[in-house]
TITI-351438 format. One line per 2 residues: their letters; for each residue x, y, z of N, C-alpha, C. Coordinates in nm, 2 decimals, padded with zeros to 4 digits. Layout:
BEGIN
a	X Y Z X Y Z X Y Z  ...
***
This chain:
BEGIN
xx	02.01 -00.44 01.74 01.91 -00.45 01.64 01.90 -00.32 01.57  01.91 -00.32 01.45 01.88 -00.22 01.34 01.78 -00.16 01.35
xx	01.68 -00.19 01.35 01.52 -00.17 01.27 01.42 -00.26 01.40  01.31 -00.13 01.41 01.22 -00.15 01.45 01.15 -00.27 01.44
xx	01.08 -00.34 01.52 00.97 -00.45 01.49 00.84 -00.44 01.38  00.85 -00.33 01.33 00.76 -00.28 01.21 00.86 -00.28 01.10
xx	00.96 -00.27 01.11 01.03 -00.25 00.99 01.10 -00.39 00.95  01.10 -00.48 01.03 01.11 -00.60 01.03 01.02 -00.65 00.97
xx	00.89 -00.66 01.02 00.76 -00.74 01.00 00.77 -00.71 00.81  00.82 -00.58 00.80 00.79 -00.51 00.67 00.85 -00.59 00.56
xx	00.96 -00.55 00.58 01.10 -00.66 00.54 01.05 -00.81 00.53  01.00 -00.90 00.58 00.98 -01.03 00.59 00.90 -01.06 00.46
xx	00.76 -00.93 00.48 00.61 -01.01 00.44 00.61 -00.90 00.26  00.75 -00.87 00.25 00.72 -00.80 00.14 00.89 -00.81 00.02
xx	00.92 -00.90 -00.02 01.09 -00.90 -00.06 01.08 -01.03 -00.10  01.21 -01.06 -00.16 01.28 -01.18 -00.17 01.36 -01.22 -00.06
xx	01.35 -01.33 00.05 01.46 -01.35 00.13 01.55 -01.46 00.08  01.62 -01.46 00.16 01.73 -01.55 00.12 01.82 -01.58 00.25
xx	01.90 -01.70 00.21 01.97 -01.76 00.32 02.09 -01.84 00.24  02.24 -01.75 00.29 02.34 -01.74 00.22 02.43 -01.92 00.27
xx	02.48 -01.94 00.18 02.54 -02.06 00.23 02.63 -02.07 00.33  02.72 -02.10 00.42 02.83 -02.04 00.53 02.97 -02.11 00.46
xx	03.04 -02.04 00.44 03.18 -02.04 00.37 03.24 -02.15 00.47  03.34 -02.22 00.44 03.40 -02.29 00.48 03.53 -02.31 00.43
xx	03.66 -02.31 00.48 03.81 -02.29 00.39 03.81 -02.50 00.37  03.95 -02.51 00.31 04.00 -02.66 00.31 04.01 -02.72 00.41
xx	03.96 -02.68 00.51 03.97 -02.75 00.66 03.87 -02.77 00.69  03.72 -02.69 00.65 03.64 -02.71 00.74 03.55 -02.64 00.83
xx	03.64 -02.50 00.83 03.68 -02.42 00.93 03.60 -02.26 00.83  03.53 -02.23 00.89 03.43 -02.09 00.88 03.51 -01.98 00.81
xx	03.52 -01.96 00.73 03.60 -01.82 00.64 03.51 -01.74 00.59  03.57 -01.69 00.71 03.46 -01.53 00.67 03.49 -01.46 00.60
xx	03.63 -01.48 00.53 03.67 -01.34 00.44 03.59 -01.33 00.30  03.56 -01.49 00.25 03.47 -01.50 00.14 03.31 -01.53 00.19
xx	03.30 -01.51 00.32 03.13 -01.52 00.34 03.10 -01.36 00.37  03.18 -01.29 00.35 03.18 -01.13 00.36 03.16 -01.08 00.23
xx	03.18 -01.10 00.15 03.19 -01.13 00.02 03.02 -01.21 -00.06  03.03 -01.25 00.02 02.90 -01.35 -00.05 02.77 -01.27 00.01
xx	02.79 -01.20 00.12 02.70 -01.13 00.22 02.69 -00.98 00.10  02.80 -00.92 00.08 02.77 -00.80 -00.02 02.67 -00.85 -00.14
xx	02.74 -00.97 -00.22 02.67 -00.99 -00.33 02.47 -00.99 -00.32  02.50 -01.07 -00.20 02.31 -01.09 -00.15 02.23 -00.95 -00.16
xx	02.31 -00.83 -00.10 02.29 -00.72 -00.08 02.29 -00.63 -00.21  02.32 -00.68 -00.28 02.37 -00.61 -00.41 02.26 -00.65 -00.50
xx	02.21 -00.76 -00.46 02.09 -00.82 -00.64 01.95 -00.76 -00.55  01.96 -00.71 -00.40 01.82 -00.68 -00.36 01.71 -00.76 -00.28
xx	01.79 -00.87 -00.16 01.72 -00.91 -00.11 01.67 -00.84 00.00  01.55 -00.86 00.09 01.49 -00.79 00.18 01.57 -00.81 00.35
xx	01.60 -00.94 00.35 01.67 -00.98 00.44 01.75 -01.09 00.40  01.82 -01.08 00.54 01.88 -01.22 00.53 01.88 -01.28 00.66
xx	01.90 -01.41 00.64 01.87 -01.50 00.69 02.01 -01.60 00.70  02.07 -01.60 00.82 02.21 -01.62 00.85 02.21 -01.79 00.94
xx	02.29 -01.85 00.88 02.33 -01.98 00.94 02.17 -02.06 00.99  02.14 -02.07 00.88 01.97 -02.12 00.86 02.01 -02.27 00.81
xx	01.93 -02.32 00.73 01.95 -02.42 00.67 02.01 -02.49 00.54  01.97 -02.37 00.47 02.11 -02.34 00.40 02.25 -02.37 00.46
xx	02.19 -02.24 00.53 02.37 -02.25 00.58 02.43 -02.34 00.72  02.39 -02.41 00.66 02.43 -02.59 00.81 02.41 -02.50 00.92
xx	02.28 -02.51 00.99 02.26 -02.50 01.12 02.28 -02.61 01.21  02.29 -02.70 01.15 02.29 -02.81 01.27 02.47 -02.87 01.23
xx	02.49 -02.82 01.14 02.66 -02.86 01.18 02.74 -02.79 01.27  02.71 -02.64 01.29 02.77 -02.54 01.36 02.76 -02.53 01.49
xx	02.89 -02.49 01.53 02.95 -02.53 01.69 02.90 -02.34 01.76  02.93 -02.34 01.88 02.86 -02.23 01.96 02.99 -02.11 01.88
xx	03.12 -02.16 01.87 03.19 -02.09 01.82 03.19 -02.04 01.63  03.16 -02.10 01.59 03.09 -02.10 01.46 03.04 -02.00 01.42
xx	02.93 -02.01 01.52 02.79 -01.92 01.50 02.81 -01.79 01.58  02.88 -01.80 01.69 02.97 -01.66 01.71 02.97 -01.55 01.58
xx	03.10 -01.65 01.56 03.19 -01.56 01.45 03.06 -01.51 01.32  02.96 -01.61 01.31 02.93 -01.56 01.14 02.83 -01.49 01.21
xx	02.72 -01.48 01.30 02.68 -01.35 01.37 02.72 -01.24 01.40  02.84 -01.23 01.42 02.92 -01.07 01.50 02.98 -01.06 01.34
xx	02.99 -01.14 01.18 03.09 -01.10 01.10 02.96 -01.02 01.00  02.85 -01.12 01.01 02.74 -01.02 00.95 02.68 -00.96 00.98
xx	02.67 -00.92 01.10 02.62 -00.77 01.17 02.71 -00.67 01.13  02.83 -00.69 01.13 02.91 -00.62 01.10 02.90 -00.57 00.95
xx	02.94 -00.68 00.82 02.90 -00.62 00.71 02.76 -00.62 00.64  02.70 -00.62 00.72 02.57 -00.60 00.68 02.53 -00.48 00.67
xx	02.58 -00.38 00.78 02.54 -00.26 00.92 02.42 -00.17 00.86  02.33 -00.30 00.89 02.21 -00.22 00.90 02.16 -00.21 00.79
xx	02.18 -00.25 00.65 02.10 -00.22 00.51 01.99 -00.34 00.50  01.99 -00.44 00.57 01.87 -00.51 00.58 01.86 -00.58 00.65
xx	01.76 -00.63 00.73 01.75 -00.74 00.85 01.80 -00.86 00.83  01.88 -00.85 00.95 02.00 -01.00 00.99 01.88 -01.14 01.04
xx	01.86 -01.23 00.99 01.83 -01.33 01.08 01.85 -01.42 01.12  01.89 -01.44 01.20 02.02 -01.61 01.24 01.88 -01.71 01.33
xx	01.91 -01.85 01.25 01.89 -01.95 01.35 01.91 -01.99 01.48  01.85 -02.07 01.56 01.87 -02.12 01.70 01.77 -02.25 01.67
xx	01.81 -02.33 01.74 01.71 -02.44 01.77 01.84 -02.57 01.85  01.74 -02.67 01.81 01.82 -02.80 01.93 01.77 -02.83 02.06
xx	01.86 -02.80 02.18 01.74 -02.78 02.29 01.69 -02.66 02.36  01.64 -02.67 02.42 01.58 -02.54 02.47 01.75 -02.42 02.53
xx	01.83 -02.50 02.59 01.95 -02.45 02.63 02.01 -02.40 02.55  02.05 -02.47 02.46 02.07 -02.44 02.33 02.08 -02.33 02.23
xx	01.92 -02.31 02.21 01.83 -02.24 02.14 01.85 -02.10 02.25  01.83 -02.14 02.34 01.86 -02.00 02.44 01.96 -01.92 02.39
xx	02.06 -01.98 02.43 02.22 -01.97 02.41 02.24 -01.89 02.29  02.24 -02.01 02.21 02.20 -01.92 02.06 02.15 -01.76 01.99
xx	02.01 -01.78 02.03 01.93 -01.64 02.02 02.00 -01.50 02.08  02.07 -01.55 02.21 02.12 -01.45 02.30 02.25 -01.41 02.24
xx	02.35 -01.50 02.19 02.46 -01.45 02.12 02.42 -01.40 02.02  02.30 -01.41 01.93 02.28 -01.33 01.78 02.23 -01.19 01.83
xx	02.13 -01.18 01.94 02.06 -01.09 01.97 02.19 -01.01 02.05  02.35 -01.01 02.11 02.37 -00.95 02.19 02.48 -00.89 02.03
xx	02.46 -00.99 01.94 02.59 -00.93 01.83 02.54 -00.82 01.73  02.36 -00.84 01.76 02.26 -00.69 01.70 02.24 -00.76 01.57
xx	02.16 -00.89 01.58 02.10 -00.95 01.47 01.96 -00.90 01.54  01.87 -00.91 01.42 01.72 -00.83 01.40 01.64 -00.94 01.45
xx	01.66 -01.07 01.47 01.59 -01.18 01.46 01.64 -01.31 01.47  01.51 -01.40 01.51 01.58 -01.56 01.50 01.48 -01.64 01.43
xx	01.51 -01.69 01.38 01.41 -01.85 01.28 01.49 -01.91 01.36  01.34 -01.96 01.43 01.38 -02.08 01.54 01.32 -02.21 01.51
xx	01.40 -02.30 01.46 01.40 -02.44 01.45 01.30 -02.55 01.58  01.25 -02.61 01.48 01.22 -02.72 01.57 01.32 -02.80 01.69
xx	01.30 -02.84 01.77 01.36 -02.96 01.90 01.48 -03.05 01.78  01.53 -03.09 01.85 01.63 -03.23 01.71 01.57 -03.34 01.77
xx	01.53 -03.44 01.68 01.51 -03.57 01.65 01.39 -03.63 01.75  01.35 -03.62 01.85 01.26 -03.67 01.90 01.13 -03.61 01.86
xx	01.03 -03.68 01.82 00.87 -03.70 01.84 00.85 -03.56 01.93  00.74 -03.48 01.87 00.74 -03.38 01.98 00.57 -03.38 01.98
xx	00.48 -03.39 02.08 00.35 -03.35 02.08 00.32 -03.19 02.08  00.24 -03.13 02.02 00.17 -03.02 02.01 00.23 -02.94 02.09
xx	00.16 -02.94 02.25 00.15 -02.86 02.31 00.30 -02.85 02.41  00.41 -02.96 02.38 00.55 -02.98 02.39 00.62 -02.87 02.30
xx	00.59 -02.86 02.19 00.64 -02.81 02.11 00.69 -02.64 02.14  00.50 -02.63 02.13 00.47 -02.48 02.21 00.52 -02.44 02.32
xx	00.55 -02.53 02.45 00.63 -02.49 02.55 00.75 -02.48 02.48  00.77 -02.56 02.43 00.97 -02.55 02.36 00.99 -02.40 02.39
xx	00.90 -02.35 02.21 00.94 -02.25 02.20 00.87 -02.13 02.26  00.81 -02.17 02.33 00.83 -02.01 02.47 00.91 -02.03 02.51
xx	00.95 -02.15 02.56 01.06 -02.10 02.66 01.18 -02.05 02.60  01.22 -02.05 02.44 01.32 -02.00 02.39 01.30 -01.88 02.40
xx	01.17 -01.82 02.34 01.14 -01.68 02.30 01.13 -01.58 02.40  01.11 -01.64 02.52 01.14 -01.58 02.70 01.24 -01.52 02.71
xx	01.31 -01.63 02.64 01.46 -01.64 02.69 01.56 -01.47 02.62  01.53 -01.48 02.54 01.58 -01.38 02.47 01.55 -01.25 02.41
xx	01.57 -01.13 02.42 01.53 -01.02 02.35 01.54 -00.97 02.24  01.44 -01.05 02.18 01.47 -01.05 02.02 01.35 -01.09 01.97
xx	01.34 -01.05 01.80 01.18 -01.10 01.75 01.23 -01.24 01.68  01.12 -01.31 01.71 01.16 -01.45 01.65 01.01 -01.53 01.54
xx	01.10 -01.57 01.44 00.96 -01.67 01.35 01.01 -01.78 01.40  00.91 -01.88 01.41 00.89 -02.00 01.40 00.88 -02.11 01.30
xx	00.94 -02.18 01.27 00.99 -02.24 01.12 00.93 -02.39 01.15  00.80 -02.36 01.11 00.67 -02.50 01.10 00.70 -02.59 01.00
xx	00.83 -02.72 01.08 00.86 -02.83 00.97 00.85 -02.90 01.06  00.93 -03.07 00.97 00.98 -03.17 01.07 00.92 -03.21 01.18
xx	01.00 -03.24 01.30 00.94 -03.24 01.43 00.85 -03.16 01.46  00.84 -03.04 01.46 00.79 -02.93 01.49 00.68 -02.87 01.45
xx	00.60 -02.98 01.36 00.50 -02.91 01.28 00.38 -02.84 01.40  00.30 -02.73 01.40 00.22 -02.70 01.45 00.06 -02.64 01.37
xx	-00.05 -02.70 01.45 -00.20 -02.68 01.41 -00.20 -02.53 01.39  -00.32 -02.47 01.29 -00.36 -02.36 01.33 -00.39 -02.29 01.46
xx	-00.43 -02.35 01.55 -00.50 -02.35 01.70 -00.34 -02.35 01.76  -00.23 -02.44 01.74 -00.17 -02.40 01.83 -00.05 -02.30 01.80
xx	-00.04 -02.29 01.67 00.01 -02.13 01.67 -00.04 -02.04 01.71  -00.14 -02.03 01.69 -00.24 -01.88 01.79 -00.20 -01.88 01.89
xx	-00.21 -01.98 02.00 -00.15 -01.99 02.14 -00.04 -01.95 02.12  00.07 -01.98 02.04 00.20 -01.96 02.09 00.22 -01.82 02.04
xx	00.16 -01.75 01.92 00.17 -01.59 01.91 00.09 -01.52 02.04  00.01 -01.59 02.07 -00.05 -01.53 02.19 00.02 -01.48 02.31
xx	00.07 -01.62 02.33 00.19 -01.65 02.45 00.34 -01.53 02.44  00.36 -01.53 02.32 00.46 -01.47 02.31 00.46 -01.33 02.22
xx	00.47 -01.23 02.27 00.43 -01.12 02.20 00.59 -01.11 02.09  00.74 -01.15 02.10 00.78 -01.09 02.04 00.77 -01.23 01.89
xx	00.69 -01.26 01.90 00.69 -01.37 01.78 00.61 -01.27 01.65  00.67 -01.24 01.56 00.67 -01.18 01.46 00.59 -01.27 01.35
xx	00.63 -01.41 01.34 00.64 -01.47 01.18 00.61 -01.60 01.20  00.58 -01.68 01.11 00.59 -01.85 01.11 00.61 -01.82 00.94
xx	00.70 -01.94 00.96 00.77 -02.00 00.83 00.70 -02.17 00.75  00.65 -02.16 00.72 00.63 -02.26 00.68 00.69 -02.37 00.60
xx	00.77 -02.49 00.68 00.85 -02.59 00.59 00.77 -02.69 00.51  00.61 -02.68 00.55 00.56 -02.79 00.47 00.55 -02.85 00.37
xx	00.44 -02.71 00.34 00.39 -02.77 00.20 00.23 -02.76 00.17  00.18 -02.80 00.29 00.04 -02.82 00.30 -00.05 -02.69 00.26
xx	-00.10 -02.64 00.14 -00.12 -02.55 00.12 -00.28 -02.52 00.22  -00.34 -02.60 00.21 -00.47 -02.59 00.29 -00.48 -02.58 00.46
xx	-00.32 -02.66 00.49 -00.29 -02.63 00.64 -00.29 -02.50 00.65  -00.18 -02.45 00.57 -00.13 -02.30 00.63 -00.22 -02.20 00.56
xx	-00.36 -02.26 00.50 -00.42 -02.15 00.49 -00.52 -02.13 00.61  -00.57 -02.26 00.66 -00.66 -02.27 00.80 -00.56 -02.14 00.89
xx	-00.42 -02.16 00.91 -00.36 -02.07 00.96 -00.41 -01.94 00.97  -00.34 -01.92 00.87 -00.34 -01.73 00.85 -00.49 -01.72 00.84
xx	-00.62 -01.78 00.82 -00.71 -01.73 00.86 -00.77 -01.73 01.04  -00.71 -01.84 01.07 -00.74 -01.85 01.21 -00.65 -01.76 01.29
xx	-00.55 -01.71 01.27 -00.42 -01.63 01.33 -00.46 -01.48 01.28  -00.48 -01.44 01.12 -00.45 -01.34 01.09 -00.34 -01.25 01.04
xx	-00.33 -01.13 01.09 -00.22 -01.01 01.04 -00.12 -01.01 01.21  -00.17 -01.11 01.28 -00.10 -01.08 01.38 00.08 -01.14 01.34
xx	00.08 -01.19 01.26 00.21 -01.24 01.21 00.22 -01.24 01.09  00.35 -01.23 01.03 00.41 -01.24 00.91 00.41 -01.41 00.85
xx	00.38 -01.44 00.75 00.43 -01.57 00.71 00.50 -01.57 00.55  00.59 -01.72 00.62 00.66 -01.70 00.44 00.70 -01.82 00.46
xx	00.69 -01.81 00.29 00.72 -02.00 00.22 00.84 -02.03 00.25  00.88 -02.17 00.31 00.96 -02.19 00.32 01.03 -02.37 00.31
xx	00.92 -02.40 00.23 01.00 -02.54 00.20 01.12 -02.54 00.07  01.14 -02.65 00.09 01.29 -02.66 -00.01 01.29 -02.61 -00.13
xx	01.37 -02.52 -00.19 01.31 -02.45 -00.35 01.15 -02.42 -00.33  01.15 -02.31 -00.27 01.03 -02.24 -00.22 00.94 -02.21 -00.37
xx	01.01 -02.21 -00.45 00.97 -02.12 -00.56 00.85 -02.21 -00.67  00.89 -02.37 -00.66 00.81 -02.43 -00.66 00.67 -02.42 -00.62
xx	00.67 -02.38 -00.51 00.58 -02.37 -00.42 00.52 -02.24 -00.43  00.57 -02.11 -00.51 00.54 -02.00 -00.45 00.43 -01.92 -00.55
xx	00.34 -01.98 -00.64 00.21 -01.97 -00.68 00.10 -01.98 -00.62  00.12 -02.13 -00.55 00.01 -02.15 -00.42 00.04 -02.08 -00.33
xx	00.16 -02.03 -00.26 00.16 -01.94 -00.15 00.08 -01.89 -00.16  00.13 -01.77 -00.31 00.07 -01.62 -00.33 -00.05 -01.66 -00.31
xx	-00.13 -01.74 -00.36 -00.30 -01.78 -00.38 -00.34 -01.72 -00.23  -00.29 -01.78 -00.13 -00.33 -01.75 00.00 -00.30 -01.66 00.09
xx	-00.21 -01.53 00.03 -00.16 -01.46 00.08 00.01 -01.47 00.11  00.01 -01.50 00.08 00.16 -01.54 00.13 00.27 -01.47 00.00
xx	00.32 -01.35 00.07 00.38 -01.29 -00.01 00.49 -01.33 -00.08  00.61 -01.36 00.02 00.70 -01.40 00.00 00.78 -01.54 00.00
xx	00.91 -01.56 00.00 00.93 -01.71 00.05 01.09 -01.69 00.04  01.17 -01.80 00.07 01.34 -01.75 00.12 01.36 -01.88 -00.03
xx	01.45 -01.81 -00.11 01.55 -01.84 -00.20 01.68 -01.95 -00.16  01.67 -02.08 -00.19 01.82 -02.11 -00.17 01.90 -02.10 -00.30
xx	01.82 -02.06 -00.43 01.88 -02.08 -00.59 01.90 -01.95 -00.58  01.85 -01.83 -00.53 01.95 -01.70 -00.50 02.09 -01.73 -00.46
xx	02.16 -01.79 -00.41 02.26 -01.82 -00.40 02.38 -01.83 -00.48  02.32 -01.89 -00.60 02.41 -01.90 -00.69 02.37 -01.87 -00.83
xx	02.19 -01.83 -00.84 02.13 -01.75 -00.98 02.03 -01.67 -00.95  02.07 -01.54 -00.89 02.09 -01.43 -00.80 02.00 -01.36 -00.89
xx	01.97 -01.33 -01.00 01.92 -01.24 -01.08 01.82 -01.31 -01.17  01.81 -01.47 -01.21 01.73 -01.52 -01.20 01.62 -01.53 -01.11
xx	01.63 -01.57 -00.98 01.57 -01.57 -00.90 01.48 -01.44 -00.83  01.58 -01.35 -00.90 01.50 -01.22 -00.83 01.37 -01.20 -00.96
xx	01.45 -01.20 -01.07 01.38 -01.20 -01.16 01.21 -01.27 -01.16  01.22 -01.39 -01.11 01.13 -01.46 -01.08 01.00 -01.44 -01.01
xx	01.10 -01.36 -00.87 00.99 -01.29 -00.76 00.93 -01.15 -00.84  00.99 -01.13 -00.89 00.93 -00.98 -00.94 00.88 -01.02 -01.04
xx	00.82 -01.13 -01.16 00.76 -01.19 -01.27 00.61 -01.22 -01.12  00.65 -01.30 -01.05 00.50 -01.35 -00.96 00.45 -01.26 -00.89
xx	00.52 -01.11 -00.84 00.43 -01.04 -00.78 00.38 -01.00 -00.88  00.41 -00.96 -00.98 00.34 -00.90 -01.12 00.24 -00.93 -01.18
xx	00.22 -01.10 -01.13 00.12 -01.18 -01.22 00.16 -01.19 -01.36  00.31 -01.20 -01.38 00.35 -01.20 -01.49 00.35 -01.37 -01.52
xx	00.24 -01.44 -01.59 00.29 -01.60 -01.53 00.33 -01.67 -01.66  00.36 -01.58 -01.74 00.45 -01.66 -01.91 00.61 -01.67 -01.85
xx	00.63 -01.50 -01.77 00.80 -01.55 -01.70 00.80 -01.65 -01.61  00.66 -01.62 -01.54 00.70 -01.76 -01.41 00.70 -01.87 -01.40
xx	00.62 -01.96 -01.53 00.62 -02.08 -01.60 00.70 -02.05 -01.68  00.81 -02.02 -01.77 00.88 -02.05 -01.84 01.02 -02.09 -01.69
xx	01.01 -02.00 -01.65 01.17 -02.05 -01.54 01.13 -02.14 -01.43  01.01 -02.20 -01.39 00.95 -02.30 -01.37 01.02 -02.40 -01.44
xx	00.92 -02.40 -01.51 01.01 -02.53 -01.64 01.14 -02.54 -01.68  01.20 -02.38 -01.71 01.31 -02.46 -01.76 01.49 -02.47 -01.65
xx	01.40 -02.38 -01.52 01.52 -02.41 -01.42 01.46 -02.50 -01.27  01.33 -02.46 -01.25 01.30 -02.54 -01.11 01.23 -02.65 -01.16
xx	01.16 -02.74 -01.25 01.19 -02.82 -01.28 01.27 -02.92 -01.29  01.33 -02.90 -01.37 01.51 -02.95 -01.37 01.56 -03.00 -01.25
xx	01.56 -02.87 -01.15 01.70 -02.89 -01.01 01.61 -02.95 -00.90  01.46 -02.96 -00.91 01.39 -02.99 -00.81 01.40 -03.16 -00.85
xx	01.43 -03.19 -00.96 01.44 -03.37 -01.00 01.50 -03.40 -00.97  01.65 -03.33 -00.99 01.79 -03.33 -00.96 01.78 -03.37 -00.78
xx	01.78 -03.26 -00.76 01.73 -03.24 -00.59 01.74 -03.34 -00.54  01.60 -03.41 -00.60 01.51 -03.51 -00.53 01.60 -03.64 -00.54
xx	01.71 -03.67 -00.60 01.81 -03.78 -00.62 01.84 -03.85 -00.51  01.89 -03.73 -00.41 01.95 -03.78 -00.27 01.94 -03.69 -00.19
xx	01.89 -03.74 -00.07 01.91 -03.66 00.09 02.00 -03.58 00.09  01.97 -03.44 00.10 02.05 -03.37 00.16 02.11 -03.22 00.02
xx	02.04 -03.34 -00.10 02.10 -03.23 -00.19 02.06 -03.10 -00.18  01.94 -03.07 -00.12 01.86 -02.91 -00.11 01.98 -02.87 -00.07
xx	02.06 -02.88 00.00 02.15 -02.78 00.05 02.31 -02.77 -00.02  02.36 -02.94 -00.05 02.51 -02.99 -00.12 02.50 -02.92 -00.30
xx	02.38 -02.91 -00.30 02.37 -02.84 -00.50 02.37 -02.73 -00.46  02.35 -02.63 -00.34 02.33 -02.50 -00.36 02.51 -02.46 -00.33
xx	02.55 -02.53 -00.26 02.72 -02.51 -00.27 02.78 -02.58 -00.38  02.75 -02.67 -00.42 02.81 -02.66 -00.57 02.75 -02.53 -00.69
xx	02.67 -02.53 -00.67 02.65 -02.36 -00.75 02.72 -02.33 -00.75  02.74 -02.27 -00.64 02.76 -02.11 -00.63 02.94 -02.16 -00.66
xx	03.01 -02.31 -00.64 03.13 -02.35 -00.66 03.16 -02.30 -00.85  03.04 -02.36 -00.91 03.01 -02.34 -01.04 02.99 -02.22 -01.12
xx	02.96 -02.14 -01.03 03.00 -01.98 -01.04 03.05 -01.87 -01.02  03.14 -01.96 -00.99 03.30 -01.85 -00.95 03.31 -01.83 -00.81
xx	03.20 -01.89 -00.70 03.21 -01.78 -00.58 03.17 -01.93 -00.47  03.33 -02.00 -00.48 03.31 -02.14 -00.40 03.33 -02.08 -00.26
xx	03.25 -02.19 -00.18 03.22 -02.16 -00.04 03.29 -02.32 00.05  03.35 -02.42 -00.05 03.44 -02.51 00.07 03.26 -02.64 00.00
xx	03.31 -02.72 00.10 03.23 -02.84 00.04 03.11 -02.83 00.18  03.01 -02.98 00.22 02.92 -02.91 00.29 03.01 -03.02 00.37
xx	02.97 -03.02 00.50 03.03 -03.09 00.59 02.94 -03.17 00.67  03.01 -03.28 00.73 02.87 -03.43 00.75 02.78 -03.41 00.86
xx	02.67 -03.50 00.82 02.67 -03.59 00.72 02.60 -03.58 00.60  02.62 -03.44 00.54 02.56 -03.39 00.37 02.71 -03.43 00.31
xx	02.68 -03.47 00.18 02.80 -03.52 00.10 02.79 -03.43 -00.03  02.88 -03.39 -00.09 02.90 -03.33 -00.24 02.84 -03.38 -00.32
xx	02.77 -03.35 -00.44 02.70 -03.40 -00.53 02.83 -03.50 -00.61  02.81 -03.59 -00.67 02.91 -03.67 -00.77 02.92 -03.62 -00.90
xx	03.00 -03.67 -00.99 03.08 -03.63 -01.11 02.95 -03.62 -01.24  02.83 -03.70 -01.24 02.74 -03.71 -01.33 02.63 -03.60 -01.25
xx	02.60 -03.56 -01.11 02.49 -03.50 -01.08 02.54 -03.34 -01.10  02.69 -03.34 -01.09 02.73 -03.22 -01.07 02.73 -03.11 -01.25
xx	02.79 -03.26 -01.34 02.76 -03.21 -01.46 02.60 -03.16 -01.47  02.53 -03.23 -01.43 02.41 -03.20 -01.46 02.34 -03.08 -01.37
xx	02.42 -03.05 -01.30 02.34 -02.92 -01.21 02.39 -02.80 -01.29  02.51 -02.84 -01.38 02.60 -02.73 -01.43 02.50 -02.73 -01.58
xx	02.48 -02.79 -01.64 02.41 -02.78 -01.77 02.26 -02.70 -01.74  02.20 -02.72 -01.63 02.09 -02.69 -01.59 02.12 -02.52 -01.55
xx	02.24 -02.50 -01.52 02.26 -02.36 -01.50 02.31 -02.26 -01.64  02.37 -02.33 -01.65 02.41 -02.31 -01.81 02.28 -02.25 -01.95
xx	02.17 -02.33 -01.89 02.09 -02.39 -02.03 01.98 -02.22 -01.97  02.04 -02.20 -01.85 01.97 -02.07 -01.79 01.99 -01.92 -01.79
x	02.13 -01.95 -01.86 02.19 -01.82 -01.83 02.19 -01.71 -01.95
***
């Protein structure tokens, strides 16, 4: 680990984050020589962290070997200019496993995923993730979606429970949930927006406090998107409703077409902009020949 648990916290609740897509060659197979590459560029437009083999970047496709290599390849070209944060989740063994290989390769953190596919009650959930955050020596946020959603009341417990719990991410949506939150929790944690094309969303964040939120259109309109964050901390809101309308708009309709696009349009981007990363792998499918025109006009009509 780089950086202090303050310098972390710092980094999270004050930046643009982002969460790079994971490279993939003709086979299928993890290529780090252009995810090394794509790791500088992130670093280069000014995000605060990153956020490594997340959701973006197919967490739930990637094998124990996988997630090795793109942990020990971006610790490595990262070294230390801003906090690494890799996923874990699945089962508790799992998620163990996980956290300990990022935490032993000197990632800063983990965004820890809900359980996969089963129904989880409350206070199931909360055990989950202690027992992950036990498990490992490392600071970890908690990414409040899906299965996993949790009450005001029982995040307090589980920041309680667990001192190295830094953050909660929010995949909702619910602006009035996660404000009951952060008033009933406080400064004891970091929070950041984190549903799909956050940015939609990231007016009402700010309303509540909520500084920041993680970019997946950084990916592949890098300077737009920064642009953006630094129009809404500004209270600049003619820039941040005009690129509202005339880019998240657009890709959020698009988006909404079919399952799975939040992630299959952010790799055709960045395909669309010189800096292809391989296709997404199943069961996410490539955008088709009419959606793909259309993601490209929408990028185009932006630039």
């Amino acid at each position: 680990m780089a950086f202090s648990v303050e310098q972390i916290r710092g980094a999270l609740s004050d930046g643009l984050l982002s969460f790079p897509v994971t490279d993939f060659d003709a086979n299928g197979k993890f290529n780090a020589e252009t995810y090394k590459e794509r790791l500088e560029a992130f670093i280069k437009h000014g995000v605060s962290s990153i956020f490594i083999a997340g959701g973006t970047g197919e967490f739930f496709s990637l094998d124990e070997e996988d997630f090795r290599e793109i942990v020990e390849v971006s610790v490595a070209t990262v070294k230390g200019r801003v906090p690494v944060i890799a996923a874990a989740g699945r089962s508790v063994k799992d998620a163990s496993k996980f956290s300990n290989i990022a935490a032993e390769a000197g990632c800063d953190g983990i965004l820890l995923m809900p359980p996969f596919l089963t129904e989880c009650p409350e206070d199931g959930i909360v055990e989950y993730a202690s027992q992950v955050m036990a498990s490992a020596d490392i600071q970890f946020v908690y990414y409040n979606r899906g299965n996993g959603i949790l009450s005001a009341e029982s995040v307090k417990e589980l920041a309680a429970r667990n001192p190295n719990m830094v953050g909660l991410k929010d995949g909702v949506g619910n602006i009035a949930a996660l404000n009951d939150t952060i008033k009933t929790v406080g400064d004891r944690l970091v929070y950041i927006g984190g549903v799909p094309t956050a940015e939609i969303f990231a007016e009402a964040y700010l309303s509540i406090g909520v500084n920041t939120y993680s970019s997946a259109a950084y990916n592949f309109m890098p300077e737009m998107a920064m642009n953006f964050y630094k129009a809404l901390r500004a209270g600049d809101k003619a820039t941040t409703t005009k690129i509202i309308q005339d880019f998240f708009i657009p890709f959020c309709r698009l988006r909404d077409t079919k399952k799975g696009y939040a992630v299959s349009l952010i790799k055709a981007g960045v395909a669309l902009q010189g800096m292809p990363a391989g296709d997404v792998r199943a069961p996410l499918t490539m955008p088709n020949e009419a959606d793909l025109a259309a993601l490209k006009a929408i990028i185009e009509s932006n630039q």
